[in-house]
C-alpha positions as a LaTeX table, in Angstrom:
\begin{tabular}{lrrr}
\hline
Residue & $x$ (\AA) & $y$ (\AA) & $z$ (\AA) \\
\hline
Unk1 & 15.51 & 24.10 & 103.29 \\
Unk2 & 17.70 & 25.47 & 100.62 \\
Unk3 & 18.47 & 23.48 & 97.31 \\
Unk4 & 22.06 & 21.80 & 97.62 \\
Unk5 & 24.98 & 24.34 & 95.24 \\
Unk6 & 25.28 & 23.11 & 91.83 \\
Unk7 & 28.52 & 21.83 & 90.33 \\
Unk8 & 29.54 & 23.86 & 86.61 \\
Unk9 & 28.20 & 20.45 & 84.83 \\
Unk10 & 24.70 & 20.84 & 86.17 \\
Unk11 & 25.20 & 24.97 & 85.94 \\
Unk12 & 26.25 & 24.21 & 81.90 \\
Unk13 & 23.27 & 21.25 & 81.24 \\
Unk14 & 20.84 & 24.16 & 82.83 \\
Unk15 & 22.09 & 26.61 & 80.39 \\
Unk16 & 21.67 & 24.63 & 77.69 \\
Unk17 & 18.57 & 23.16 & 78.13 \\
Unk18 & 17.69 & 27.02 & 77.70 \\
Unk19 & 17.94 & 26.64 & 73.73 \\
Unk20 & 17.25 & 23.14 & 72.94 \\
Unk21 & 14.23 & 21.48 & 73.26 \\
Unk22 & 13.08 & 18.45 & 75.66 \\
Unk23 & 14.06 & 15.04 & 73.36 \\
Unk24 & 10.98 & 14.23 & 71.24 \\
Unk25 & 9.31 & 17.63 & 71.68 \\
Unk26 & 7.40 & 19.12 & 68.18 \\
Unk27 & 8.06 & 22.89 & 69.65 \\
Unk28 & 10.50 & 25.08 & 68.82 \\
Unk29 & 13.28 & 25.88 & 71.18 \\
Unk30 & 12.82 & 29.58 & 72.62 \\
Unk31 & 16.27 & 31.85 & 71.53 \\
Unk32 & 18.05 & 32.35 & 74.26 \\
Unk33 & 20.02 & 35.57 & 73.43 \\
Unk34 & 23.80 & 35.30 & 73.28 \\
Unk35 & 25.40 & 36.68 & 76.41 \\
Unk36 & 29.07 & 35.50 & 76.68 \\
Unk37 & 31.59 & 34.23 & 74.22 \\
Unk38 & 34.48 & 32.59 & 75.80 \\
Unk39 & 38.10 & 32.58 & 73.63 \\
Unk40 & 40.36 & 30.62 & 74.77 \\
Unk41 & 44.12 & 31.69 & 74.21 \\
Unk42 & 46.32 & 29.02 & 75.27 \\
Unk43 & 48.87 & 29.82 & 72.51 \\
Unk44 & 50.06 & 33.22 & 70.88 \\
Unk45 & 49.58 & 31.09 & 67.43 \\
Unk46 & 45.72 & 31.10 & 67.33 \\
Unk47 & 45.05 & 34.03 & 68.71 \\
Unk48 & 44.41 & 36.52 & 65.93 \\
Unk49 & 42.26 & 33.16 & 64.41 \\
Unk50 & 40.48 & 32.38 & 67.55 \\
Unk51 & 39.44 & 36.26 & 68.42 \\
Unk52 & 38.32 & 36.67 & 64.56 \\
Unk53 & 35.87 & 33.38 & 65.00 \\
Unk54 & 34.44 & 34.59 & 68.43 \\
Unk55 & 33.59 & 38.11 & 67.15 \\
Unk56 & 31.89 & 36.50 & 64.04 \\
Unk57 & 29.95 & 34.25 & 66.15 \\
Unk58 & 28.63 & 36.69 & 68.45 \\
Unk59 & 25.22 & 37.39 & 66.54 \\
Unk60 & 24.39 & 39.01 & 69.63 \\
Unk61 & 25.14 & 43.01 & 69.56 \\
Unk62 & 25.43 & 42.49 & 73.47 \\
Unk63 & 27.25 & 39.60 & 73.63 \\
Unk64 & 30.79 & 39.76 & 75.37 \\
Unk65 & 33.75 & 38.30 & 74.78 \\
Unk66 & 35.74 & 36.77 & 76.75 \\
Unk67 & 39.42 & 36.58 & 76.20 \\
Unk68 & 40.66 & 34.24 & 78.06 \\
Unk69 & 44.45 & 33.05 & 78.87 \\
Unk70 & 44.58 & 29.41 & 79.81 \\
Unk71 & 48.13 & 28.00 & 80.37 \\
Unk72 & 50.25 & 25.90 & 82.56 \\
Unk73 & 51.56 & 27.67 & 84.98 \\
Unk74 & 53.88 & 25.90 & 87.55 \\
Unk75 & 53.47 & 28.78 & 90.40 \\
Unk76 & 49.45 & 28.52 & 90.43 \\
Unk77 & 48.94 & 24.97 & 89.83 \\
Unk78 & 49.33 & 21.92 & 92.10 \\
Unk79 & 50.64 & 19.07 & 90.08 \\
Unk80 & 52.81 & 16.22 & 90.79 \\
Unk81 & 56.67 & 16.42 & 90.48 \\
Unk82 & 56.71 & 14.43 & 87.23 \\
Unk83 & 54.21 & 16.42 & 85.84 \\
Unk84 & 56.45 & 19.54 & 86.50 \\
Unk85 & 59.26 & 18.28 & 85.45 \\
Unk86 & 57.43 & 17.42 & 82.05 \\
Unk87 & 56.45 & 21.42 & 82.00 \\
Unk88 & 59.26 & 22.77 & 82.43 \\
Unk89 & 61.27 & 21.16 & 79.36 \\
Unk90 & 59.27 & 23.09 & 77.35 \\
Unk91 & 60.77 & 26.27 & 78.64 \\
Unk92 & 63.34 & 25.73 & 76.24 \\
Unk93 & 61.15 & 25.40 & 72.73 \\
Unk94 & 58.22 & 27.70 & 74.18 \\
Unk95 & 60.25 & 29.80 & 76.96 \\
Unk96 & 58.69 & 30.40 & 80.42 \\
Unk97 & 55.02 & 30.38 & 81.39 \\
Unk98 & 55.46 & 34.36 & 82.23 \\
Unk99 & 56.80 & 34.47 & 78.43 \\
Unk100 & 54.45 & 32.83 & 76.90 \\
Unk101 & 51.46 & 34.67 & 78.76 \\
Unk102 & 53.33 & 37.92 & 77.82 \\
Unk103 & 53.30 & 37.14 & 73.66 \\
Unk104 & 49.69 & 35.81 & 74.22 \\
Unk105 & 48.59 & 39.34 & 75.43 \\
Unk106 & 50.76 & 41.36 & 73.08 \\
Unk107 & 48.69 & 38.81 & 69.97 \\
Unk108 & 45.71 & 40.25 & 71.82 \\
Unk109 & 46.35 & 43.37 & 71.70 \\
Unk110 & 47.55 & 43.45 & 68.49 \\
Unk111 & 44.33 & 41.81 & 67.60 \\
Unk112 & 42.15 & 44.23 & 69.45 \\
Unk113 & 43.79 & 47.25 & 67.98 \\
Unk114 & 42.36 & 47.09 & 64.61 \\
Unk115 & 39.11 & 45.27 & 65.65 \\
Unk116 & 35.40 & 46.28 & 64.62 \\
Unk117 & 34.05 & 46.28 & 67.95 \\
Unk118 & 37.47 & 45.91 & 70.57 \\
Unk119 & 35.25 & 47.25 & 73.06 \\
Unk120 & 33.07 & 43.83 & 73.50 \\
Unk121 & 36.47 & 41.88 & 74.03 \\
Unk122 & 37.81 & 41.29 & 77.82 \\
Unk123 & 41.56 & 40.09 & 78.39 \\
Unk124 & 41.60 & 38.01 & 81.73 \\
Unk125 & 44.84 & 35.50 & 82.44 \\
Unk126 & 43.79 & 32.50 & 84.25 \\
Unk127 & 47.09 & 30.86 & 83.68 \\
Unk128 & 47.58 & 28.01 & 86.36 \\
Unk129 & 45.90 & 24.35 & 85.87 \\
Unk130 & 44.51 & 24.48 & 82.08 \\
Unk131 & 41.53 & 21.84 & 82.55 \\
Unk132 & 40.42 & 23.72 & 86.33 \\
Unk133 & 40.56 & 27.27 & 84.31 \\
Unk134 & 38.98 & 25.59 & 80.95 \\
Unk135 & 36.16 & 24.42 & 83.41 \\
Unk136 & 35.75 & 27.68 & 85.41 \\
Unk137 & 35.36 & 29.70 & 83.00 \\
Unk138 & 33.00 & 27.83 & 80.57 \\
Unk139 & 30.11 & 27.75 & 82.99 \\
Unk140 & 28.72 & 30.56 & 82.15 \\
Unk141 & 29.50 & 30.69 & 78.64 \\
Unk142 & 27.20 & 30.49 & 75.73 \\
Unk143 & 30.17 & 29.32 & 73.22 \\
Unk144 & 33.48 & 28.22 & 73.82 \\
Unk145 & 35.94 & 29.19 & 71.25 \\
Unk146 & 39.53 & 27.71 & 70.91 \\
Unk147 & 41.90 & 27.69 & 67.58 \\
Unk148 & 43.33 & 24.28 & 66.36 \\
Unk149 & 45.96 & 23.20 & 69.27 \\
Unk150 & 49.21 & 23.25 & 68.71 \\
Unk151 & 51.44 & 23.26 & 71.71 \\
Unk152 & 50.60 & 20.81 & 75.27 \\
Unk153 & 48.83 & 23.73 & 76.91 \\
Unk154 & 46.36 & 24.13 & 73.54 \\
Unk155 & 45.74 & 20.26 & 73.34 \\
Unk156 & 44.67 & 20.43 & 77.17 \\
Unk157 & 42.18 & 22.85 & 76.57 \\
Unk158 & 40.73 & 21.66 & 73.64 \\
Unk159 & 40.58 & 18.25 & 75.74 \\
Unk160 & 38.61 & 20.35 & 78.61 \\
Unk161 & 36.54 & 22.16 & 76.25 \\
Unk162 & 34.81 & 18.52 & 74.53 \\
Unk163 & 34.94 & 16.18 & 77.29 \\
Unk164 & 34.88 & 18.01 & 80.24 \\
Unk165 & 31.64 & 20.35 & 79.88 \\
Unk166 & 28.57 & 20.54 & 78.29 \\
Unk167 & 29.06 & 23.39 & 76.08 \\
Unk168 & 29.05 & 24.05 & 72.43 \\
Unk169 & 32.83 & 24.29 & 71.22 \\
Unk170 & 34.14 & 26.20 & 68.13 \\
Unk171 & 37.34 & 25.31 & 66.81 \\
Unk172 & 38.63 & 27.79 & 65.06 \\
Unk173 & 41.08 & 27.44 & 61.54 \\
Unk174 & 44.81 & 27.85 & 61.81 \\
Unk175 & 44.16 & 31.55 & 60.06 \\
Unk176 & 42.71 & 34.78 & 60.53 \\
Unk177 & 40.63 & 36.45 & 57.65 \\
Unk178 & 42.12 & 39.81 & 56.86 \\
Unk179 & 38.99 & 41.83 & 57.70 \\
Unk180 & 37.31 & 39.42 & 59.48 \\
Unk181 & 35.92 & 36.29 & 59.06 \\
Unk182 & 32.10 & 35.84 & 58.25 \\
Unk183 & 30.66 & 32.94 & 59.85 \\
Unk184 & 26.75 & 31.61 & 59.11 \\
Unk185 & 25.66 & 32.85 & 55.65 \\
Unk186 & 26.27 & 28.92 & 54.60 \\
Unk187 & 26.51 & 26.10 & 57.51 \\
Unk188 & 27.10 & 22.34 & 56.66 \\
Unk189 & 26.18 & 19.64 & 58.79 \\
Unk190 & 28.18 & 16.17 & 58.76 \\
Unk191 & 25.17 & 13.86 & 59.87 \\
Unk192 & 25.52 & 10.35 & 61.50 \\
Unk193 & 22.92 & 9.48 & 63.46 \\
Unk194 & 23.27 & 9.14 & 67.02 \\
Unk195 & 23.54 & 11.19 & 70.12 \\
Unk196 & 26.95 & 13.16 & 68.86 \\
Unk197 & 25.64 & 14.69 & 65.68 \\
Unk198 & 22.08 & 15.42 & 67.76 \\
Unk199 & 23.85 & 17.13 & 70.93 \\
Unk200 & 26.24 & 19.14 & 68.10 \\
Unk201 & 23.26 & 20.27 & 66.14 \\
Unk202 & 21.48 & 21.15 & 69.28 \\
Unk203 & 24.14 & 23.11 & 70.64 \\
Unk204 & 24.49 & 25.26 & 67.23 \\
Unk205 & 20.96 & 25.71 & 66.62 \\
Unk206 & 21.25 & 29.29 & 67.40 \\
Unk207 & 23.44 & 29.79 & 64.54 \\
Unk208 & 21.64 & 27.49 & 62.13 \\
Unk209 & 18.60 & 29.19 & 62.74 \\
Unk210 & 20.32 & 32.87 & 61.68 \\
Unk211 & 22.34 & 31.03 & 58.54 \\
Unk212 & 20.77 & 32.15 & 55.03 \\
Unk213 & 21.42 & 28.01 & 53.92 \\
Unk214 & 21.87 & 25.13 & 55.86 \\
Unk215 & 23.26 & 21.68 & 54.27 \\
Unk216 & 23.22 & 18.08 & 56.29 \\
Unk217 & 25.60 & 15.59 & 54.51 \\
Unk218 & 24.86 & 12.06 & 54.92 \\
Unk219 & 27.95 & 9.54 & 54.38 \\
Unk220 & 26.50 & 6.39 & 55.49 \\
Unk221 & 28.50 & 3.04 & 55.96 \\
Unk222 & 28.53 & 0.43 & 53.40 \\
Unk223 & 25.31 & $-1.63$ & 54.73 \\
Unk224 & 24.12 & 1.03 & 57.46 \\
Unk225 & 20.20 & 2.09 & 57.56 \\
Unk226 & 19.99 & 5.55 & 55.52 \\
Unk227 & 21.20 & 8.85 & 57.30 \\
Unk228 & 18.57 & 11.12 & 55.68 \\
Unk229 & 15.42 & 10.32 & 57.98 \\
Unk230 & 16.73 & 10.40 & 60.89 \\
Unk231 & 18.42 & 14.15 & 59.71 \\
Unk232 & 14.97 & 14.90 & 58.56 \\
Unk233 & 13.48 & 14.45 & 61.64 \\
Unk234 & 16.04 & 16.41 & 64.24 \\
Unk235 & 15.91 & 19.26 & 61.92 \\
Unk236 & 12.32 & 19.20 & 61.99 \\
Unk237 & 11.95 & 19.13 & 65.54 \\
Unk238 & 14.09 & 22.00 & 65.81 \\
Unk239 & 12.18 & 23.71 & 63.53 \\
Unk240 & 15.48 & 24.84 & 61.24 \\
Unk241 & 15.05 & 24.30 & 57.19 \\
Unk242 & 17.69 & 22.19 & 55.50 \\
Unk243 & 19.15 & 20.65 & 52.55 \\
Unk244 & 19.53 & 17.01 & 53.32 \\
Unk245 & 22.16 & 15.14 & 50.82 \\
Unk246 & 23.18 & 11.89 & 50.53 \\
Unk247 & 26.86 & 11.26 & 49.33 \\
Unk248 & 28.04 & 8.13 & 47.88 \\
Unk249 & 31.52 & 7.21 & 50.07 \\
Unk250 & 34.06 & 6.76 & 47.69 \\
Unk251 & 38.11 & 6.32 & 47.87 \\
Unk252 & 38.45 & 9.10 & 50.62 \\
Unk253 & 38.07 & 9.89 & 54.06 \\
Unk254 & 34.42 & 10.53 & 54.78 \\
Unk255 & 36.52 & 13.59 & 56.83 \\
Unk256 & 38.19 & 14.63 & 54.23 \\
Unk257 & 34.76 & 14.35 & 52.06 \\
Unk258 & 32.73 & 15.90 & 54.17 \\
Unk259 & 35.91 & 18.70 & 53.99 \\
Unk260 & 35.68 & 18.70 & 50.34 \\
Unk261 & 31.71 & 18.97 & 50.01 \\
Unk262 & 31.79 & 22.12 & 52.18 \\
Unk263 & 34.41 & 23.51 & 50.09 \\
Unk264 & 32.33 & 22.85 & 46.75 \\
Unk265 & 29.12 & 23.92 & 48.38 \\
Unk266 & 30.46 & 26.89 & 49.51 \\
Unk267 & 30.17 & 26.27 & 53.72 \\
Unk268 & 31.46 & 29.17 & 55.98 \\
Unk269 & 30.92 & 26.71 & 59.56 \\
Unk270 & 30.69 & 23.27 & 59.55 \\
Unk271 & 29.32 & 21.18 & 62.48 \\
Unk272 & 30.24 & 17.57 & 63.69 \\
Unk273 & 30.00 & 15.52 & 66.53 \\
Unk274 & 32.77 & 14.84 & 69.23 \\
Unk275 & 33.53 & 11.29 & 69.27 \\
Unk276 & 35.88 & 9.90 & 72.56 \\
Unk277 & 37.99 & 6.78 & 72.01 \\
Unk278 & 40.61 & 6.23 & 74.13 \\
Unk279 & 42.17 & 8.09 & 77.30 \\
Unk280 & 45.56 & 9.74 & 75.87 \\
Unk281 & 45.60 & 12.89 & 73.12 \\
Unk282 & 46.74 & 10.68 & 70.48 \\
Unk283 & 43.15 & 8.89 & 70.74 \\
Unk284 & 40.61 & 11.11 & 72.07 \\
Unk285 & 38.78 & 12.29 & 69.17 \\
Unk286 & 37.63 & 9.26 & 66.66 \\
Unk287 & 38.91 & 9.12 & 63.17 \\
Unk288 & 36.66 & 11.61 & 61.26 \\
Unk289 & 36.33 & 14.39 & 64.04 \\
Unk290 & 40.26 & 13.62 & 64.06 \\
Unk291 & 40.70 & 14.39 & 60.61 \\
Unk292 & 38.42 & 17.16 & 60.24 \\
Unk293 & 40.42 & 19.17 & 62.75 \\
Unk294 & 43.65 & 18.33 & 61.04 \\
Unk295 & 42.86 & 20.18 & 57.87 \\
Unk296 & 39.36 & 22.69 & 58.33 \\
Unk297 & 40.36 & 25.88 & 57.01 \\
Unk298 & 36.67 & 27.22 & 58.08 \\
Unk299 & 35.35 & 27.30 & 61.83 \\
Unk300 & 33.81 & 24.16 & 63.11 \\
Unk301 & 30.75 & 23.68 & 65.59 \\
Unk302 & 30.98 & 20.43 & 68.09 \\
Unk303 & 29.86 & 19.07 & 70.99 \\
Unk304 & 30.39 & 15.49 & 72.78 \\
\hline
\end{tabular}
């Protein structure tokens, strides 16, 4: 009798369970070396940005990247007629899906020209359905990267890429670095506890383990149990040494704290949890993943 196929969920959960450890286990996670670093270009805007994060976070001098085209494209996909008629009005602020493919590969290009390593980078176009490609592609991928979304086709993937498999996602700053960005040397953790900030941390072990310094901040609500043990213990588990600080909340955001504490501290990465609220763009990430993303000008780890 042969085992029944797997679906890319159950592919992705297999693959990860490769560098985390069973919940509650004392032992240290093997490493799992780094195979496959999937960029996602859904928009000629991030694509110098997103290209610059993957190569930095491919530790592995093996590793591939995958450059990877993901838009709409009304030939390849099957949608309904509302849905095309909602694509095709933005032929006229974004031009055609051909168009916009073409500039995406030119960015790459462009990009790949004065790379380090241009060799370990793969162009493929998979424009058609976004989420279907997204999916597709990320199953056998060790890190998904994507730049902050922009345009419909970005915010699709991005959508895809947290709540649609079971991969670690980096999102990737609105800028490239000119020389290239350096990603690891200090990586800042924004702990809550709960099964978010545990499946994020999880999920970038691989890079903790390499940074030279590794901060958890702990903004706890007014009248919540303390953050710090339950940091204490995860990064024990995982066997990773940390700073563990407690910050007083004050008048801001505890986004746009936790965005200010990296800043002081010096953070190259930061990693969050993906929180889900709602079914439409406008609501799908809570408020301080939400506002995190709006103004990170350093890469950031997450995972929902």
């Amino acid at each position: 009798m042969t085992a029944p196929d797997k679906s890319p969920a159950d592919v992705t959960t297999d693959r990860l369970a490769e560098t985390t450890a069973p919940e509650g286990s004392t032992a240290r996670p093997a490493a799992a070396p780094l195979r496959r670093v999937l960029a996602l270009l859904p928009e000629v805007e991030t694509v110098a940005a997103c290209l610059d994060c993957a190569a930095a976070a491919a530790f592995d001098a093996e590793a591939v990247i995958a450059a990877v085209h993901v838009g709409f494209d009304p030939v390849r996909a099957r949608v309904s007629t509302e849905e095309l008629d909602i694509q095709y009005l933005r032929d006229a602020t974004e031009g055609a899906a051909s168009v916009r493919s073409a500039r995406i590969k030119a960015a790459y290009d462009a990009w790949a020209s004065t790379a380090v390593h241009p060799d370990r980078a793969h162009w493929t176009d998979e424009a058609g359905d976004v989420t279907a490609a997204v999916v597709a592609q990320a199953t056998s991928a060790d890190l998904v990267v994507i730049g902050r979304p922009i345009h419909l086709d970005a915010k699709d993937a991005l959508r895809a890429a947290l709540f649609k498999i079971r991969r670690p996602v980096l999102i990737a700053p609105p800028r490239a670095v000119p020389g290239g960005r350096t990603l690891g040397r200090h990586i800042v953790v924004g702990w809550k506890p709960g099964e978010p900030a545990r499946r994020a941390v999880e999920a970038a072990a691989p890079w903790l383990r390499r940074a030279a310094c590794v901060t958890v901040l702990c903004v706890a609500k007014l009248g919540a149990e303390p953050y710090p043990p339950s940091a204490r213990a995860l990064f024990a588990r995982l066997g990773i040494a940390a700073e563990i600080v407690d910050l007083d909340k004050d008048a801001r955001s505890v986004g746009r704290l936790l965005l200010d504490e990296t800043g002081r501290r010096g953070g190259d990465a930061l990693v969050i949890g993906a929180y889900h609220h709602g079914q439409f763009w406008e609501a799908v990430l809570g408020g301080v993943t939400r506002d995190v993303l709006a103004s990170a000008e350093i890469p950031v780890f997450m995972m929902r």
